[in-house]
C-alpha positions, -999 to +999 in steps of 0.1 A: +000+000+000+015+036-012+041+048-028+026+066-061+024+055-100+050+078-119+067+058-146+097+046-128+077+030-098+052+012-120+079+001-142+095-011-109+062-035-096+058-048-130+097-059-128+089-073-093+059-090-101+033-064-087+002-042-104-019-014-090-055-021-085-074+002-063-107+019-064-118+057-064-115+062-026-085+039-017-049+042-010-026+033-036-024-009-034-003-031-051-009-066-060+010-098-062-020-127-064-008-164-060-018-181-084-010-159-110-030-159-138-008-171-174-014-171-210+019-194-227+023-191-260+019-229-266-016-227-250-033-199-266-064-213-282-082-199-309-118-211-318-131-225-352-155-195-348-128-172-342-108-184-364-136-177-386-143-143-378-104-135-381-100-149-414-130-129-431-117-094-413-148-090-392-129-062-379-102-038-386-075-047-360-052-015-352-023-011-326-017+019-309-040+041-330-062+057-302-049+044-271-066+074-249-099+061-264-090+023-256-078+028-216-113+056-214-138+027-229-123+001-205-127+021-177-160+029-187-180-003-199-202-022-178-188-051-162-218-076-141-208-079-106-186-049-107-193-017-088-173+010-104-142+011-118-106+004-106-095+021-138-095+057-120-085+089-135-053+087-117-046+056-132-059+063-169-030+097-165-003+069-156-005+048-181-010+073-212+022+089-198+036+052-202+026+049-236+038+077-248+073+066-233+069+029-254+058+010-225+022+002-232+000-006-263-034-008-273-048-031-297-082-020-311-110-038-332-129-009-353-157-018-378-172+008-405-141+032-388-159+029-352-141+014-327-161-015-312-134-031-288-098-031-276-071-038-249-040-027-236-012-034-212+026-033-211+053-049-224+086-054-201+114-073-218+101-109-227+069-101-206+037-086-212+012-078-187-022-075-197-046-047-182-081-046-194-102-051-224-140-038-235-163-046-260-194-033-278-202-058-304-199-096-299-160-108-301-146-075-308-124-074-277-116-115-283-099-101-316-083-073-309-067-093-280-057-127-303-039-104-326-021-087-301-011-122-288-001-133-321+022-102-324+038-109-291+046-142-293+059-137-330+085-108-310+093-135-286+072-127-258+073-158-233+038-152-216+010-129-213+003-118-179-037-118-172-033-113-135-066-127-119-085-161-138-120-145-163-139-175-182-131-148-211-094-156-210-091-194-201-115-201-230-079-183-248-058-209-229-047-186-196-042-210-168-031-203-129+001-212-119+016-208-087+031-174-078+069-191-075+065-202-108+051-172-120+081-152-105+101-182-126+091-172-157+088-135-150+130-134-138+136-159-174+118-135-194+133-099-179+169-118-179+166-120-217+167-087-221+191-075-194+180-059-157+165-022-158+182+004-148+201+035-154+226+018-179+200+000-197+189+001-236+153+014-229+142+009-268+156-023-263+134-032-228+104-023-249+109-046-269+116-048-305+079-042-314+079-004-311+055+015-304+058+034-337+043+002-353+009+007-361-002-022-381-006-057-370+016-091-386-008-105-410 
């Protein structure tokens, strides 16, 4: 609990295995859940219907585009048994000052130029660490996330972060596994790219996917 979320600090948690999730009205708290919640890249599964829905370009999938937009509509949408949002203005400020440093993305679904559903979160190193998703039509958020997966693990991203088990994501393939082995993988995949700190390539902690890159692999 405390501490605040300028870029070096939340860079920091993420590094240490730790997210901020807080409502409106509380302190600053930091999270470390055991089990963690995984997606590897040899489990993500993609439906026949998705598959489907991929293939004929249902949507327009976009990276990076509108990311205000994205992190606003997640905070926003209705989510059943949720009261509120833990996506607080405090928070929204944080992480757009991340993406503009090259931290965090956004991958975004738009049909006839609307956009209709999207995610975001950041990539550390080997690591990515999902944040939140929405959706206004049916799958739109489901495809906006399996292409950003796709791009990951094509940039050699060992695992996807999704903090705390949804039926959304294990239907993807995310499974728990126990915080040790989460912290495992978490070490593996920052070790890859060398430890942050003062002397360290920043571009290169980003990852190679920058996030000047607009357009997603086909």
């Amino acid at each position: 609990m405390g501490g605040n979320l300028s870029p070096g600090m939340l860079l920091s948690a993420y590094e240490q295995g730790y997210f901020p999730w807080f409502s409106q009205d509380d302190p600053i708290l930091w999270w470390s859940p055991d089990p963690r919640f995984v997606l590897l890249p040899e489990k993500l599964r993609v439906s026949e219907s998705m598959r489907k829905v991929l293939k004929r370009g249902a949507f327009d999938i976009r990276f990076d585009r509108d990311f205000s937009a994205v992190i606003s509509s997640c905070s926003e949408i209705d989510r059943p048994g949720q009261d509120g949002t833990w996506i607080v203005e405090d928070m929204i400020a944080a992480y757009r000052v991340l993406h503009e440093l090259g931290w965090v993305h956004s991958s975004e679904s738009y049909k006839d130029g609307r956009l209709v559903g999207g995610c975001y979160g950041l990539r550390l190193g080997n690591a990515f660490f999902g944040e939140s998703m929405f959706s206004r039509e049916s799958n739109a958020s489901k495809a906006a996330f399996l292409t950003l997966a796709r791009q990951l693990f094509a940039d050699g991203v060992a695992f996807i972060d999704c903090q705390v088990p949804t039926d959304h994501l294990r239907s993807l393939g995310a499974e728990e596994v126990a915080r040790s082995e989460f912290t495992e993988l978490l070490s593996a995949s920052l070790s890859a790219r060398g430890p942050l700190g003062p002397e360290s390539d920043a571009a290169d902690r980003r990852g190679k996917w920058s996030v000047l890159r607009r357009e997603p692999v086909a």
